[in-house]
PDB file with one MODEL, atoms N, CA, C and O in Angstrom:
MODEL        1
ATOM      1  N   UNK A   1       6.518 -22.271   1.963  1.00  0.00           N
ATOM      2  CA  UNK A   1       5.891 -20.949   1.940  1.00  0.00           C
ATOM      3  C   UNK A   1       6.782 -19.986   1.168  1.00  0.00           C
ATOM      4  O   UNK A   1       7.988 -19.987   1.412  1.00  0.00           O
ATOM      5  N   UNK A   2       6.237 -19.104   0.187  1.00  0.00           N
ATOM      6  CA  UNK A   2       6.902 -18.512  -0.591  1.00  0.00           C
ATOM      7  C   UNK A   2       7.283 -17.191   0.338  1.00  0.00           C
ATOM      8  O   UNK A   2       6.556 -16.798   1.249  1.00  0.00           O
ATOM      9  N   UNK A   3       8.504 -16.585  -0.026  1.00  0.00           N
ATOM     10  CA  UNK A   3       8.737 -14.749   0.396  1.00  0.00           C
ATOM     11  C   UNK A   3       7.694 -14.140   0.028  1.00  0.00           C
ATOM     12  O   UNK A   3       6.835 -14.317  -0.836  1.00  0.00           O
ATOM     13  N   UNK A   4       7.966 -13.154   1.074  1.00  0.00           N
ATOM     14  CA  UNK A   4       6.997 -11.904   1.103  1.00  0.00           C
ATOM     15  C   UNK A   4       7.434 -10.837  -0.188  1.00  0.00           C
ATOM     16  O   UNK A   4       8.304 -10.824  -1.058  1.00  0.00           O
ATOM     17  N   UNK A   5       6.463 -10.088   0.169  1.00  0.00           N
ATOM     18  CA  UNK A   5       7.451  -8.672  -0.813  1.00  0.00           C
ATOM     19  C   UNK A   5       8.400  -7.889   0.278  1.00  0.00           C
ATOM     20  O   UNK A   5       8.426  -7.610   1.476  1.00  0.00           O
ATOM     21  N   UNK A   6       9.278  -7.694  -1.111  1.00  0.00           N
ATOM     22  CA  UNK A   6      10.655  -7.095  -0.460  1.00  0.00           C
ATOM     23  C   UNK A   6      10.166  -5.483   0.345  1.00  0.00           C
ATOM     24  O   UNK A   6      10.679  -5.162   1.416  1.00  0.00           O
ATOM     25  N   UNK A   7       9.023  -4.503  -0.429  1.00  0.00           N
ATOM     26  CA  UNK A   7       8.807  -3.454   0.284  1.00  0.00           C
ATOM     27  C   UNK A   7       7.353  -3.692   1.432  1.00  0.00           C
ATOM     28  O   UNK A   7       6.640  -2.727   1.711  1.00  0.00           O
ATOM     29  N   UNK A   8       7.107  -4.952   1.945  1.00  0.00           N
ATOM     30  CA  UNK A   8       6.756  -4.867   2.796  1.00  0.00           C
ATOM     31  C   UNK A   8       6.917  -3.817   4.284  1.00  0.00           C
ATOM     32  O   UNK A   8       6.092  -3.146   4.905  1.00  0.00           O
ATOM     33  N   UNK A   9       8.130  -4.023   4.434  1.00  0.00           N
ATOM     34  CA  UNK A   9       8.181  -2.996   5.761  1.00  0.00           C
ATOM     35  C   UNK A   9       7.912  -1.517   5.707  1.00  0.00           C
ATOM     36  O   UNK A   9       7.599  -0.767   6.631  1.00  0.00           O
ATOM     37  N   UNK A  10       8.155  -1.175   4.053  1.00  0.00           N
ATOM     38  CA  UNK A  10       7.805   0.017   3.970  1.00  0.00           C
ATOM     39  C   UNK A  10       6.912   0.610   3.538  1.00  0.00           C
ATOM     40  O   UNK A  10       6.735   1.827   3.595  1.00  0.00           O
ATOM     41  N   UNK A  11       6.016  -0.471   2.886  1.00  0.00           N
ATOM     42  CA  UNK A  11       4.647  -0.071   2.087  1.00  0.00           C
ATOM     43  C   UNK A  11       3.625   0.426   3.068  1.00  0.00           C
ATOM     44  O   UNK A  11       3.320  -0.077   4.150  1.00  0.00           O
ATOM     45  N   UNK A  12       3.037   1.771   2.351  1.00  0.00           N
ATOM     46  CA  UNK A  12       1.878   2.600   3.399  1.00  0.00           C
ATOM     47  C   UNK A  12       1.232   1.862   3.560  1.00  0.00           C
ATOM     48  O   UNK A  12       0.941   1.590   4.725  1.00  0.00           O
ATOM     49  N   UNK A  13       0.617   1.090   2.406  1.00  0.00           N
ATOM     50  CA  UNK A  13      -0.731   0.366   2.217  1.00  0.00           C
ATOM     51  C   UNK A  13      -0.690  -0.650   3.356  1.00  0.00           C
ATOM     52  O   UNK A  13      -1.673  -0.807   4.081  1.00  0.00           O
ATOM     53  N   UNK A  14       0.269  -1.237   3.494  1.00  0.00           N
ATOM     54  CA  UNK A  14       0.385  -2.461   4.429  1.00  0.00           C
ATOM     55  C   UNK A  14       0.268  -1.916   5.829  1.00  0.00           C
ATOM     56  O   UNK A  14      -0.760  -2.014   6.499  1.00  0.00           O
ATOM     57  N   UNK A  15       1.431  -1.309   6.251  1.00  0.00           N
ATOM     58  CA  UNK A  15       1.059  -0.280   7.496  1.00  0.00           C
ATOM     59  C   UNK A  15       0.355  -0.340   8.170  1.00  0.00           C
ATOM     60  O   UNK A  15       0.096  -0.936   9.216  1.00  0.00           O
ATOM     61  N   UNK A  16      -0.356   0.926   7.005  1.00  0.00           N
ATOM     62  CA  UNK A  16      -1.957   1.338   7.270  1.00  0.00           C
ATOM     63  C   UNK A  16      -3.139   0.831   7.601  1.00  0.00           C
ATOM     64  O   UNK A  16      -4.139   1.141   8.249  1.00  0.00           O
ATOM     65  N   UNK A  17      -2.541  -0.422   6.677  1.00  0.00           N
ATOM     66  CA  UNK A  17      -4.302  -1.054   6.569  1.00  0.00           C
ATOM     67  C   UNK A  17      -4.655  -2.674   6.487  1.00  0.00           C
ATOM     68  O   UNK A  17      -5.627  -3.217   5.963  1.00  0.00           O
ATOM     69  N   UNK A  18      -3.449  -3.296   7.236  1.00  0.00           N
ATOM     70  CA  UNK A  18      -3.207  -4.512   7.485  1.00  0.00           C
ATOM     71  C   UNK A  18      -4.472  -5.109   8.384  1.00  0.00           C
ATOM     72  O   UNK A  18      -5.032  -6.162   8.078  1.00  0.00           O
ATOM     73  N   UNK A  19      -4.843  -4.316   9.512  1.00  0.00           N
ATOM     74  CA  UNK A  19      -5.717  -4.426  10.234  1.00  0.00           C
ATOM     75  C   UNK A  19      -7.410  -4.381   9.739  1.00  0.00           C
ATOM     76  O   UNK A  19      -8.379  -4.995  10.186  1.00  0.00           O
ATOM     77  N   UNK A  20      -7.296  -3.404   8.656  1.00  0.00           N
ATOM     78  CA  UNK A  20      -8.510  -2.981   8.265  1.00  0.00           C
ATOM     79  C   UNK A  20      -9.335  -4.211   7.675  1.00  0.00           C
ATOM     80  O   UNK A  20      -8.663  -4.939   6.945  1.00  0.00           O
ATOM     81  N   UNK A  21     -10.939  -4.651   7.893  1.00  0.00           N
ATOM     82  CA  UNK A  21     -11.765  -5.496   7.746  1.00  0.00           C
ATOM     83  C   UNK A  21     -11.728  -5.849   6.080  1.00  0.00           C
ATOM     84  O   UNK A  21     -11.460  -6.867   5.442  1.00  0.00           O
ATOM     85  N   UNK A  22     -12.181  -4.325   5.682  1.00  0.00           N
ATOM     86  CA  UNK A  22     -12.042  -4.259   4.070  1.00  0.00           C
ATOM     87  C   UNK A  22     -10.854  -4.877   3.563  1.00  0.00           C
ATOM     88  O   UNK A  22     -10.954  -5.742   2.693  1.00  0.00           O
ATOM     89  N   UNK A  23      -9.590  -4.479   4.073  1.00  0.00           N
ATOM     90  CA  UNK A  23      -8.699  -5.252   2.983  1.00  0.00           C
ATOM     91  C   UNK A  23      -8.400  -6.434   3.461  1.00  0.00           C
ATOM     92  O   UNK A  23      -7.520  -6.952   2.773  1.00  0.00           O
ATOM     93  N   UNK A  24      -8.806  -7.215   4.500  1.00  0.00           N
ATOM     94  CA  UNK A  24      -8.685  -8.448   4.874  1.00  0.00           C
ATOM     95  C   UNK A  24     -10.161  -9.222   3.838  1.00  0.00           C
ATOM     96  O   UNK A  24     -10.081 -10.122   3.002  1.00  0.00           O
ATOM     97  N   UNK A  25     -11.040  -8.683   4.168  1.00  0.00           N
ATOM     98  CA  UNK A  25     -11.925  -9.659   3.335  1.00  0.00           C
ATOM     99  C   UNK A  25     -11.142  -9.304   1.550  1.00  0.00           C
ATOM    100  O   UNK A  25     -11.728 -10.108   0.826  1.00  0.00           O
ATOM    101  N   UNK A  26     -10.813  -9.034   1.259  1.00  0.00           N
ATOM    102  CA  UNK A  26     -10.708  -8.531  -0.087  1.00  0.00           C
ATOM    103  C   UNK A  26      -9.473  -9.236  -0.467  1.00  0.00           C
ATOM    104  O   UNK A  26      -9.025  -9.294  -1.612  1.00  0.00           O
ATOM    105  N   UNK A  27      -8.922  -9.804   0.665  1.00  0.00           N
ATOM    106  CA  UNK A  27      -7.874 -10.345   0.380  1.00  0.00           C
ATOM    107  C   UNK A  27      -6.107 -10.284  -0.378  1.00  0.00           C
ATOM    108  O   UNK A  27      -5.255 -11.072  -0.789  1.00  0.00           O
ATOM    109  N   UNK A  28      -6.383  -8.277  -0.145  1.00  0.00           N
ATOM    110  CA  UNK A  28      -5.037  -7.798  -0.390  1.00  0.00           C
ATOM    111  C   UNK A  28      -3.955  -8.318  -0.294  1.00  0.00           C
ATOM    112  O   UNK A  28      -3.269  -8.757  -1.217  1.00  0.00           O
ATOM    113  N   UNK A  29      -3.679  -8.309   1.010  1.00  0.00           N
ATOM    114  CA  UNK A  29      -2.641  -8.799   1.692  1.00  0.00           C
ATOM    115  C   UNK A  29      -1.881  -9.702   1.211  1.00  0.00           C
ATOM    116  O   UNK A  29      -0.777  -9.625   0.672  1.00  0.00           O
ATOM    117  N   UNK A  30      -2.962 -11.101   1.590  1.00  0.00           N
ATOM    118  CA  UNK A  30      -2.428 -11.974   1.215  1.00  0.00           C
ATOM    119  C   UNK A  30      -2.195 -12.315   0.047  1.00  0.00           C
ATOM    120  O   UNK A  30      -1.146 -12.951  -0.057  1.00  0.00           O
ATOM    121  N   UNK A  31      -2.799 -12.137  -0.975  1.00  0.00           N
ATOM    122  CA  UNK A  31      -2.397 -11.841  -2.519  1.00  0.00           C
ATOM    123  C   UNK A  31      -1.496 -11.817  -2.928  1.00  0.00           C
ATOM    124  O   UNK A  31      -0.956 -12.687  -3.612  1.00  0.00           O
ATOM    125  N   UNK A  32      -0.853 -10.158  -2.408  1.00  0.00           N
ATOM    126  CA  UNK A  32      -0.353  -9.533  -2.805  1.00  0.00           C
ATOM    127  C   UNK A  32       1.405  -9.411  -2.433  1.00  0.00           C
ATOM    128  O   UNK A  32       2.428  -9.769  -3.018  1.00  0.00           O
ATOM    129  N   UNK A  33       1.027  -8.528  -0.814  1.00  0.00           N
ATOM    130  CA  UNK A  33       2.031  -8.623   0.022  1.00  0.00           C
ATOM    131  C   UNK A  33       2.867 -10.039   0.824  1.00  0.00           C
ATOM    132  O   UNK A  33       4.085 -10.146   0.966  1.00  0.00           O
ATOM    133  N   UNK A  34       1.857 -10.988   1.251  1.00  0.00           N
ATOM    134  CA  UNK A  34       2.506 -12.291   1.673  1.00  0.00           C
ATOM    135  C   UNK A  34       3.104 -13.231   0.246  1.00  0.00           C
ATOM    136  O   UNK A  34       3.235 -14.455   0.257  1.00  0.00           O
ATOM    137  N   UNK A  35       3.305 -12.648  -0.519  1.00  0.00           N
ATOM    138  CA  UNK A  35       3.638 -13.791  -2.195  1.00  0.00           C
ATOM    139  C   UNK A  35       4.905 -12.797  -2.893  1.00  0.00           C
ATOM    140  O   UNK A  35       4.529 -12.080  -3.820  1.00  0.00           O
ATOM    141  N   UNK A  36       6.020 -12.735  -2.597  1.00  0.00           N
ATOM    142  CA  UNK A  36       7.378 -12.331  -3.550  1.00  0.00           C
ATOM    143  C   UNK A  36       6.058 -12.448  -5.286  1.00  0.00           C
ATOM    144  O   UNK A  36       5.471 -11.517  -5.839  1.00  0.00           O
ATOM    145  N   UNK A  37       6.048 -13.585  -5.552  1.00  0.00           N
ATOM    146  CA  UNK A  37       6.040 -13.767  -7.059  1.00  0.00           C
ATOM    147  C   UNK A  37       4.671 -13.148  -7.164  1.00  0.00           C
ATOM    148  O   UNK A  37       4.577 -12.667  -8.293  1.00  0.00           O
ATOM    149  N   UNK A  38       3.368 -12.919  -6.343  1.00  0.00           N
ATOM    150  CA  UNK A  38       2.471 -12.401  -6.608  1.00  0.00           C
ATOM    151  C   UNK A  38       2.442 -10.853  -6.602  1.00  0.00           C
ATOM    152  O   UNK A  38       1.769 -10.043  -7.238  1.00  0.00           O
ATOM    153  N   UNK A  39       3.672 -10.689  -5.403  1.00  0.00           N
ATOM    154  CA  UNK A  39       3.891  -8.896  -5.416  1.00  0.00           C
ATOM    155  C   UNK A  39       4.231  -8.177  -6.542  1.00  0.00           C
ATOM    156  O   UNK A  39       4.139  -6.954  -6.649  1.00  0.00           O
ATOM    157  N   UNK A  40       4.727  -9.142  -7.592  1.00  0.00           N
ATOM    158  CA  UNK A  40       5.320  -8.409  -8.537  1.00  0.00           C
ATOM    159  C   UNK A  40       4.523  -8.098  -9.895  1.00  0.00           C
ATOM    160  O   UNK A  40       5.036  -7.889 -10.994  1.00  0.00           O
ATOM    161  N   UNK A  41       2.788  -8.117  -9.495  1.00  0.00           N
ATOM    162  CA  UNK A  41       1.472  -7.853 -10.455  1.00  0.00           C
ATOM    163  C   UNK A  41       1.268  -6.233  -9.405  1.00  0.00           C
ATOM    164  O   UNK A  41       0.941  -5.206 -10.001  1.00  0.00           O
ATOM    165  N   UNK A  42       1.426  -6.212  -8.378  1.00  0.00           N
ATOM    166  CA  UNK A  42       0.822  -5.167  -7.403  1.00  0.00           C
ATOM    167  C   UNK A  42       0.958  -3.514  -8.207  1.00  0.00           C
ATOM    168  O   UNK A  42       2.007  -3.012  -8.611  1.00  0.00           O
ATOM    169  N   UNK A  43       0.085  -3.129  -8.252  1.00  0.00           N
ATOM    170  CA  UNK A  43       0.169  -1.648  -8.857  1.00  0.00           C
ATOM    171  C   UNK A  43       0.986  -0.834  -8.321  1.00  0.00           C
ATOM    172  O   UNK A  43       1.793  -0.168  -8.971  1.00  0.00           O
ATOM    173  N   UNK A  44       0.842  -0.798  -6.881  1.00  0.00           N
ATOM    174  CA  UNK A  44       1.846  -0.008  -6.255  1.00  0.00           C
ATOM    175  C   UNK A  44       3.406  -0.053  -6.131  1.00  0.00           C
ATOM    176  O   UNK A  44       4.192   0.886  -6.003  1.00  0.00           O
ATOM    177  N   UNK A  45       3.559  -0.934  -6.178  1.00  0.00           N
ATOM    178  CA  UNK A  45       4.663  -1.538  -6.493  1.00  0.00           C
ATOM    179  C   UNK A  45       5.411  -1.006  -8.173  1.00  0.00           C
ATOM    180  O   UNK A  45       6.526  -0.526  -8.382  1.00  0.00           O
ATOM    181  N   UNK A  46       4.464  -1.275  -9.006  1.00  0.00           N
ATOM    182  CA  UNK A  46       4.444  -0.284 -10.464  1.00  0.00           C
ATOM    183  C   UNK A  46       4.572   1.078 -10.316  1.00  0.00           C
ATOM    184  O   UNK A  46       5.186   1.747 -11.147  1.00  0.00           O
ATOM    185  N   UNK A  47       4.111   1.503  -9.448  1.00  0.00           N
ATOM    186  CA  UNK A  47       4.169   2.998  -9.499  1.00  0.00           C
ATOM    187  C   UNK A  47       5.697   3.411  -9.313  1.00  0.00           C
ATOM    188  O   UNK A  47       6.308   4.068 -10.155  1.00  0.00           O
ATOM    189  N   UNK A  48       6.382   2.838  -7.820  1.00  0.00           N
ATOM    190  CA  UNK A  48       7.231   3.180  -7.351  1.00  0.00           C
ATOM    191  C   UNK A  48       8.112   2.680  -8.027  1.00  0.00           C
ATOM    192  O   UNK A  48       9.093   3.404  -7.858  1.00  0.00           O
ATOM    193  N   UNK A  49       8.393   1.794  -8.766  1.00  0.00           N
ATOM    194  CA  UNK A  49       9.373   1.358  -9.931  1.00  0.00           C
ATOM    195  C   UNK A  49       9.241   2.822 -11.224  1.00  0.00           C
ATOM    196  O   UNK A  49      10.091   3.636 -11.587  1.00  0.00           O
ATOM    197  N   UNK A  50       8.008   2.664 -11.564  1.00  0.00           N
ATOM    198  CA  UNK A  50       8.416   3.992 -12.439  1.00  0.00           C
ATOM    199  C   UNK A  50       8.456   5.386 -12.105  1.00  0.00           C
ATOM    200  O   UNK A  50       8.804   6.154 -13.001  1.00  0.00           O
ATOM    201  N   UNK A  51       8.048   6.038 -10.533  1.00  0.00           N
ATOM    202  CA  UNK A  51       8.694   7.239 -10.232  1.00  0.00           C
ATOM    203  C   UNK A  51       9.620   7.593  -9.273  1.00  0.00           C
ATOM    204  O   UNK A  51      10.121   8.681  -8.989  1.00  0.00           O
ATOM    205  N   UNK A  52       9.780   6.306  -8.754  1.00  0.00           N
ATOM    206  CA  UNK A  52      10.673   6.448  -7.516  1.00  0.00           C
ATOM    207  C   UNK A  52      10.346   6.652  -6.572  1.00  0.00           C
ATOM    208  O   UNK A  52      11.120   6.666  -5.615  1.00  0.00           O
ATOM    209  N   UNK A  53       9.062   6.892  -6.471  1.00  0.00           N
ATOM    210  CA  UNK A  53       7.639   7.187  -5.006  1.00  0.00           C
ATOM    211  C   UNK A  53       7.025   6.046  -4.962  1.00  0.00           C
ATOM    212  O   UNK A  53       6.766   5.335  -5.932  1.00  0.00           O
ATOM    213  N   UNK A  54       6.616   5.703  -3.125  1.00  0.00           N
ATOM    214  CA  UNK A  54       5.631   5.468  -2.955  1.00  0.00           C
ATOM    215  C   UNK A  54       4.122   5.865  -3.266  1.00  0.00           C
ATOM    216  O   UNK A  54       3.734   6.686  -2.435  1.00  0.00           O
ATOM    217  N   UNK A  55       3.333   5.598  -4.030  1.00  0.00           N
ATOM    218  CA  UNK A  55       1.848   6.213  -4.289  1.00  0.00           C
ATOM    219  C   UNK A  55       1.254   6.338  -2.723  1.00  0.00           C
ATOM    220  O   UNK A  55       1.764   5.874  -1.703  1.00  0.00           O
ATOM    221  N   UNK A  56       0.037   7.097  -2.854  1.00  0.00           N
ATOM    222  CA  UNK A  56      -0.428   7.470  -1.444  1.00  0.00           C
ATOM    223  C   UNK A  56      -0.891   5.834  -1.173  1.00  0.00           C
ATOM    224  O   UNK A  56      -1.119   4.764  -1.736  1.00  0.00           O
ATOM    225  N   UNK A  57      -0.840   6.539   0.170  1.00  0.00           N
ATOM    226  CA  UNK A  57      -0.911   4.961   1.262  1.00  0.00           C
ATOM    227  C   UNK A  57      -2.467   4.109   0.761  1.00  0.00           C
ATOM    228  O   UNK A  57      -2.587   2.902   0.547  1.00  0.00           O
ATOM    229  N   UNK A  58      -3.273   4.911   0.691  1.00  0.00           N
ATOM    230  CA  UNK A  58      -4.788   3.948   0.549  1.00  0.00           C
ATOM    231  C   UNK A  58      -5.239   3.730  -0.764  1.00  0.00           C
ATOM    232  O   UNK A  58      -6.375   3.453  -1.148  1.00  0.00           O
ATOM    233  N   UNK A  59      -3.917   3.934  -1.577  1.00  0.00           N
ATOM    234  CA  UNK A  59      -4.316   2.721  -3.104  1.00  0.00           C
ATOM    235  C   UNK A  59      -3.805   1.272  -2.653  1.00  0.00           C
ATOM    236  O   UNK A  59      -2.750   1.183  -2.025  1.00  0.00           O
ATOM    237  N   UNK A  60      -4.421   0.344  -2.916  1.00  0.00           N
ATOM    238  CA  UNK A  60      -4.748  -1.104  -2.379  1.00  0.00           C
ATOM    239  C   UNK A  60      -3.493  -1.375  -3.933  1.00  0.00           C
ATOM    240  O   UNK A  60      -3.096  -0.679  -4.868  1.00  0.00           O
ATOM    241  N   UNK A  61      -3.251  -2.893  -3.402  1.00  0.00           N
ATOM    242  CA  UNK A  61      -2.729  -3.239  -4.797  1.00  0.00           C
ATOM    243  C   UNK A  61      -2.754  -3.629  -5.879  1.00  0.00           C
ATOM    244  O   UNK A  61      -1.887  -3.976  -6.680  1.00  0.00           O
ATOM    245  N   UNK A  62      -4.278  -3.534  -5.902  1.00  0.00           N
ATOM    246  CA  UNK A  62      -4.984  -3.326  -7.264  1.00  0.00           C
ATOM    247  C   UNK A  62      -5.260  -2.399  -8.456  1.00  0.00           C
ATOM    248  O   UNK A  62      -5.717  -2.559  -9.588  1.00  0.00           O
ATOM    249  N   UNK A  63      -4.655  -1.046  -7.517  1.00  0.00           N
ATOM    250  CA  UNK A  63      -4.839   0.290  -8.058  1.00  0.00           C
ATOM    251  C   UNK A  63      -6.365   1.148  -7.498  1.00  0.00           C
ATOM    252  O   UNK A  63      -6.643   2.331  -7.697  1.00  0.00           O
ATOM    253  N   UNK A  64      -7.032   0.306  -6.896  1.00  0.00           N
ATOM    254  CA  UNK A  64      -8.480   1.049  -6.258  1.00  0.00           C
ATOM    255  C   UNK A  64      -7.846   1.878  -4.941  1.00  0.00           C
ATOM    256  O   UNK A  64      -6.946   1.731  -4.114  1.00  0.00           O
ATOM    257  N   UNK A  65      -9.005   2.943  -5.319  1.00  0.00           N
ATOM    258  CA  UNK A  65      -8.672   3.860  -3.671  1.00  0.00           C
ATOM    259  C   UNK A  65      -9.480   3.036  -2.738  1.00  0.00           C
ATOM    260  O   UNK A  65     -10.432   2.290  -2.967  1.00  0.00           O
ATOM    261  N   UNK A  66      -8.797   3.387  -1.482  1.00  0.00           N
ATOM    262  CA  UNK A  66      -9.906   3.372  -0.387  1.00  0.00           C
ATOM    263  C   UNK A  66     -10.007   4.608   0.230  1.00  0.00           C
ATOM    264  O   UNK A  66     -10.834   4.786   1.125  1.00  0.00           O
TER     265      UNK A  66
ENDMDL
END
């Protein structure tokens, strides 16, 4: 089983919305957050590399709002 992402513990998105139906069928999570090598496509993750912020919590890591 591969690593997670490293800002797991701190990502809003995850947090927030780990529970939520929508991003379980949609398959965020696991994509995204449960895969080191897949986390590193995640938009949010992009953001906070180039401003030094977390983006608000309910951009998914695709870049879509919820």
């Amino acid at each position: 089983m591969s690593e997670k992402c490293e800002l797991l513990n701190t990502c809003g998105f995850f947090i927030n919305f780990r529970g939520n139906t929508e991003v379980v069928k949609q398959g965020w999570i696991k994509m995204f957050c449960e895969s080191k090598e897949k986390s590193e496509k995640c938009k949010r993750k992009e953001i906070r590399k180039q401003t030094g912020k977390p983006p608000v919590d309910n951009m998914t890591p695709t870049g879509k709002m919820l």
